[in-house]
N, C-alpha and C positions, 0 to 999 in steps of 0.2 A: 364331302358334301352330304348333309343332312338335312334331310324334308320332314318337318311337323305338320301332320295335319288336323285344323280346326274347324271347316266348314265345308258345307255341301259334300262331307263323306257320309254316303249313306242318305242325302237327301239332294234336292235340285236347287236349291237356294242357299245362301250363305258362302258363296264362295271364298275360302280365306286358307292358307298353305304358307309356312313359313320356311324359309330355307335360312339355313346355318351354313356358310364355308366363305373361306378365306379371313374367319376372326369378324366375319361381318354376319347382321341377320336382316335376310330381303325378302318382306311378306308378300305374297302374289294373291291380289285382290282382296278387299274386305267388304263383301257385300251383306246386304241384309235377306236376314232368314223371313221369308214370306211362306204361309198358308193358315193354319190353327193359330186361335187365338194363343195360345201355348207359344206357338213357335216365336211369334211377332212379340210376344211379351221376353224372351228373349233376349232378344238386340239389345236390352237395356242392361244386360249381365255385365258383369267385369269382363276382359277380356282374357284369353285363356293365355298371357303374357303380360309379360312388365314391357309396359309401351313405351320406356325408355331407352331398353335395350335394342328399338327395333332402326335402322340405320338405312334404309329406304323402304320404299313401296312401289310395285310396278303393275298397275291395273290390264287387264285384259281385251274390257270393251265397257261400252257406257249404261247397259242394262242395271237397271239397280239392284239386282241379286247378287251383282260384283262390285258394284261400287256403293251401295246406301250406307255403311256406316263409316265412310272416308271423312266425312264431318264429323263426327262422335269420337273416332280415333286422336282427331287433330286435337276436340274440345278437349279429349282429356291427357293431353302432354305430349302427341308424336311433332316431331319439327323437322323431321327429315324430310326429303325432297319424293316428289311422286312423279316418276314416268307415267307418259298415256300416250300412245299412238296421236299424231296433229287433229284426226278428227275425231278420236275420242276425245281428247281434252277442250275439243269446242262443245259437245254434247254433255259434257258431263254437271256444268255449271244448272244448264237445263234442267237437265235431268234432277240432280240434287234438289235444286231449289221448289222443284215439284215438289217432291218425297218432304221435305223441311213444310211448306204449304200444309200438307195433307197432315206429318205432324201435329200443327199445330192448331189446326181445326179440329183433330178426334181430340186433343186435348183438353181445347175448348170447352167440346161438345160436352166428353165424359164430366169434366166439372159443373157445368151449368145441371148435369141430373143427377151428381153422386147424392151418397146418402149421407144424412147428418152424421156428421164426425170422420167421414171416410176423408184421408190424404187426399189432396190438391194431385195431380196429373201430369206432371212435368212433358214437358215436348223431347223427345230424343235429340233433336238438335235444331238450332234454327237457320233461318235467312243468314245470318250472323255468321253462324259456324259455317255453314258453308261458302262463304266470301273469303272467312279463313285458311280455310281448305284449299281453295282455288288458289290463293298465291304460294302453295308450295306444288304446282304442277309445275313438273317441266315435258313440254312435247317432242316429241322424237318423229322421224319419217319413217315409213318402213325402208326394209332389207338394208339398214346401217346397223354396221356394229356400233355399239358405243360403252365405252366406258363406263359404270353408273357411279362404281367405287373402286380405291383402289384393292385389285384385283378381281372383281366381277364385271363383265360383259355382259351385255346383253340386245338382243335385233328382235326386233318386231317385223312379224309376216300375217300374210293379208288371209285371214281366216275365213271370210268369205261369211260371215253371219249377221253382222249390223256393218253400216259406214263406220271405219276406223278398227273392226273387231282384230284382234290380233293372237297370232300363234307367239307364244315366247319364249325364243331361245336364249339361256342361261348358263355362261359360261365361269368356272371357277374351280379350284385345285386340282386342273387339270382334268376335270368333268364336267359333260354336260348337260345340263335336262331341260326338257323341251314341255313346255305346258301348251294343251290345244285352244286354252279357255274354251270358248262354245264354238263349233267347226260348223260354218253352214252347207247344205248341200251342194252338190256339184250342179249346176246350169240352174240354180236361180236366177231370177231377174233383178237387173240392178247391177248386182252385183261380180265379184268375179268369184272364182273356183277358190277354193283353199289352197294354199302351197305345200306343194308335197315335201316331206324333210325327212332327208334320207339317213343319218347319223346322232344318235344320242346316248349316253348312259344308262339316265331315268325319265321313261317319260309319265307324265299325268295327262291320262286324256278324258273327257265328258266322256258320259255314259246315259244321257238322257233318253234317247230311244235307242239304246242297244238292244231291247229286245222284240224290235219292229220295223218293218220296211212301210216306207212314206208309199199311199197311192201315186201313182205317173201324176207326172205335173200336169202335164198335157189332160188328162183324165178330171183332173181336180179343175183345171178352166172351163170344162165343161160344164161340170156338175154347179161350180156355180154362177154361172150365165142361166142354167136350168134352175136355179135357185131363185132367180132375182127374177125370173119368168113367172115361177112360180106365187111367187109375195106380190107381184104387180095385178092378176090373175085374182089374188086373195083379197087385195085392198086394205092390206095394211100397210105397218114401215116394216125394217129390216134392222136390227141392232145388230151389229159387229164390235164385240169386245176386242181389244188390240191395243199392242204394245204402241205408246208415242214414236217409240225407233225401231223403225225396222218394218214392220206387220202393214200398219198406217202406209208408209210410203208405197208399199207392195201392192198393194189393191189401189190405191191412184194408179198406179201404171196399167193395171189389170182392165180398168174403168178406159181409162186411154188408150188400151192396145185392139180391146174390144168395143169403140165406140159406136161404130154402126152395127156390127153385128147384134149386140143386148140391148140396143135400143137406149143409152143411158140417156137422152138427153130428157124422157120422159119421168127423169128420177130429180129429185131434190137431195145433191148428197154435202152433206155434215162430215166437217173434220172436228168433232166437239174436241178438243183441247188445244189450249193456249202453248201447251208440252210440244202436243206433235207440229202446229203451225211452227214454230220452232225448228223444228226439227228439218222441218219440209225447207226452209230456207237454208241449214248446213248442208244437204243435201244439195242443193243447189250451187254451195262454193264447190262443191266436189265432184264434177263430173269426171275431173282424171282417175277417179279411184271405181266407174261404172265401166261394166263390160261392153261391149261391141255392141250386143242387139240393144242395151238400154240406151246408147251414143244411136242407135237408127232408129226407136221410139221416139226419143227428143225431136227428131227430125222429121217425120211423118205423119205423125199423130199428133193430137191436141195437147198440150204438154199436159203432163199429168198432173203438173202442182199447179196451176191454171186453167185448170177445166171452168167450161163456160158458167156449171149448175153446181161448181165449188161454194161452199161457203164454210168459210174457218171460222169458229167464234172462240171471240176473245172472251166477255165477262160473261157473267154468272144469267143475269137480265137474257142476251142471247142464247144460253142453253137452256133457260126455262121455259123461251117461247118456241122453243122444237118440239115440246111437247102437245102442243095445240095443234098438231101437224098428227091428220089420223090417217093417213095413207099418199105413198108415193116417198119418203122420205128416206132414203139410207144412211143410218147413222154409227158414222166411225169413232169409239171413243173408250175410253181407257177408266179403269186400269183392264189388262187383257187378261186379266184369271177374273175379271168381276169380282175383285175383292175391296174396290174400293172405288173412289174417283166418281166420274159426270154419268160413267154406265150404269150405274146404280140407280139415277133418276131416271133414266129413260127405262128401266128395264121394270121400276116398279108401275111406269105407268102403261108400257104395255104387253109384260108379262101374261097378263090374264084374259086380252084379246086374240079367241082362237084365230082370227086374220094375218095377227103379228109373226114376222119369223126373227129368231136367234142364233147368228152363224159365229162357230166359235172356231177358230183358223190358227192358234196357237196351245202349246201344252197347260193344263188345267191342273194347277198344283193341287197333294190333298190338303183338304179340308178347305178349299176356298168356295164360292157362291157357284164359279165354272164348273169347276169338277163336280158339286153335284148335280148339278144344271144336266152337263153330258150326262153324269151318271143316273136321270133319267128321277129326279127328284117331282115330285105331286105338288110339294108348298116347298118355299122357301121366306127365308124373312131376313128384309133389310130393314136395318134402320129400325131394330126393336119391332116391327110388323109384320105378319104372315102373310107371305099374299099365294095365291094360286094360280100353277102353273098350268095356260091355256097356249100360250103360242107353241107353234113349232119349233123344236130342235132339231141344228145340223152342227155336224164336225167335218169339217174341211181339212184333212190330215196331210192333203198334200202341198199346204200352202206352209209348213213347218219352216223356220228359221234355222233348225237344227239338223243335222246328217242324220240320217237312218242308220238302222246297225248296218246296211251295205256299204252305207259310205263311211264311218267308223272303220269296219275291216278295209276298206279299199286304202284308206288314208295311212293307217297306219302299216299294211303291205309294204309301204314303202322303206321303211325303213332296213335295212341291210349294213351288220348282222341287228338281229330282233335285240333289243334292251331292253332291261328291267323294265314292267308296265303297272302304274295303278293307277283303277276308274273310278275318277271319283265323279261331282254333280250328276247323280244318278240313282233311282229309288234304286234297292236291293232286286229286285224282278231283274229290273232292264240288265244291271250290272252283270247281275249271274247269267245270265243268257249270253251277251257277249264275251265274259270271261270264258263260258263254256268254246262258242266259234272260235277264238282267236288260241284258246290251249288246245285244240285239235287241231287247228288249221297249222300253226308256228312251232307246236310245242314246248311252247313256254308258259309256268306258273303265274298267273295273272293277281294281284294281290286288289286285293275289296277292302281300302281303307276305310277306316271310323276313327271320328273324332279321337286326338291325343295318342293316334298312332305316330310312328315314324320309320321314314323307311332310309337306308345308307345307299347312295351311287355308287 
């Protein structure tokens, strides 16, 4: 068994890994590269394979860092069959069809102002392709083996990061390697814990904050109920940049679990995306897949996807008139690095009201509008315009989708005896940090793949 790797080695997006054994070649995720114009320009490369040789694909979870070029792959000649965990492959049609949207707007756009004689814009792929793509899914359940081809196995386990996120176990020429995809922390809400797996040859695990422990959760509810004290106090709104899956869901509950305490009925709160309403309804077929205290939230509190002062807007008309709204409004809305999407409008119009505050609750890739945002930027400029940076900024670190390096070393603890390991989805900081803990803690050689590496089971 041999593992090629093509993406998110050495960075946090682009997940793509290909395995070689049994005569067969099984890619494990192909997501799109987000942050730098650079990077995003990208996606549109050849792929570092002949896509004919590729004989399945088995996605990890529905984030579009894993799955955004699954339509591009298909547009340009894959026909093989795609595993997804049941509810990622209901999230993923979603998801895509956004991502395709958004294509074909900046392509739009970029046309309508290019300069005489500059190439037309092409959309990386469309509605089209992605409807494509969608009939070569096949869903699986978790903790089943199943057969994908002959002689590769493989079982989906419940990662505990998005609804559907999955650990994948890969079996073939009598070795196995265990991919973590994206591992959420232990005692999030919603959701359940990651599955500990005790046995593998080679594993590839995230390394996203390896080199950082999440604030207590418990710590981080505080801080923002004293946030949202805070902005009420100030008289402005509250813009919350956040993932459609995952991040969104999270603070409905937060909203719901703390309803009389933070006083929310005195907020006006915005799910601005069509993505996440979406979303908030797969979520809803899927209660067998939430933990215990989110099974006793449903039950005692206001449900979260039906809060009284909920309002999900569908078109364009609806998210423009949230803007005439200058204080009391909470607005949740995507994309969550602010590099694109309905948070761009809201953020230009009140970026520059010191009243306003910006709660940014998930990781902030570089070079996106977030990352400089956190990183405490004076102007920034969308949409071709400078604007200046008056409101408040907060980084809510412990509302992370992702495990800390303590839960990274706890998870992978388990495994007995220690296997071959490489971190990938992971800047170089974080990876070195954790490579250092785990080679003192295990004593074993931790390898820091990049791009066009390969490593043998």
């Amino acid at each position: 068994m041999r593992v090629l790797f093509h993406g998110a080695a050495g960075a946090v997006t682009g997940s793509m890994h290909l395995v070689e054994a049994g005569g067969k070649r099984v890619l494990l995720d192909c997501g799109l590269c987000q942050g730098s114009a650079e990077m995003e320009a990208s996606n549109a490369d050849p792929f570092p394979f002949d896509i004919a040789t590729i004989d399945a694909l088995v996605i990890s979870h529905a984030h579009i860092d894993h799955i955004g070029r699954v339509p591009l792959l298909v547009k340009r000649g894959f026909r093989g069959p795609i595993f997804a965990q049941q509810a990622t492959a209901e999230l993923m049609p979603i998801m895509l069809l956004d991502s395709a949207s958004l294509a074909e707007s900046d392509a739009e756009r970029f046309n309508r102002r290019r300069a005489h004689g500059e190439p037309e814009r092409q959309p990386l792929y469309t509605k089209d392709d992605v409807a494509d793509a969608m009939a070569q899914v096949r869903p699986l359940a978790y903790d089943t083996r199943d057969t994908i081809l002959d002689g590769i196995d493989i079982a989906f386990r419940d990662a505990g990061h998005i609804l559907g996120s999955s650990i994948v176990e890969l079996w073939a020429d009598g070795k196995k390697l265990v991919f973590s995809g994206d591992l959420g922390p232990t005692g999030t809400p919603i959701l359940r814990d990651p599955t500990a797996i005790q046995q593998a040859d080679l594993v590839l695990m995230e390394s996203t904050y390896g080199d950082r422990n999440h604030r207590d959760r418990a710590e981080t509810i505080v801080e923002l109920g004293r946030i949202l004290d805070e902005a009420w106090r100030d008289g402005g709104n509250v813009l919350i940049p956040a993932f459609a899956v995952g991040r969104s869901q999270e603070l409905l509950y937060w909203f719901a679990k703390y309803w009389d305490e933070w006083q929310m009925s005195r907020w006006q709160v915005f799910l601005d995306s069509p993505m996440a309403g979406k979303v908030v309804q797969v979520y809803g077929r899927h209660h067998d897949l939430f933990d215990e205290d989110a099974k006793a939230v449903w039950r005692d509190a206001p449900n979260p996807f039906k809060l009284p002062n909920l309002h999900v807007t569908a078109g364009a008309d609806e998210s423009m008139a949230i803007n005439r709204i200058q204080r009391g409004a909470i607005i949740i809305a995507g994309s969550g690095m602010a590099n694109g999407g309905r948070i761009l409008h809201h953020l230009r119009q009140n970026i520059g009201r010191r009243e306003a505050h910006v709660v940014f609750v998930g990781y902030q890739g570089v070079g996106t509008i977030g990352r400089r945002l956190v990183d405490g930027a004076k102007w920034i400029r969308i949409h071709g315009r400078d604007y200046r940076v008056n409101a408040s900024m907060h980084t809510v670190g412990g509302l992370s989708a992702h495990a800390d390096q303590r839960g990274l070393l706890d998870w992978f603890g388990h495994f007995d005896p220690k296997p071959q390991l490489a971190l990938v989805h992971g800047e170089d900081k974080a990876r070195e940090a954790l490579a250092g803990e785990i080679g003192e803690r295990d004593g074993i050689e931790v390898v820091l793949v990049r791009p066009g590496m390969s490593l043998d089971a």
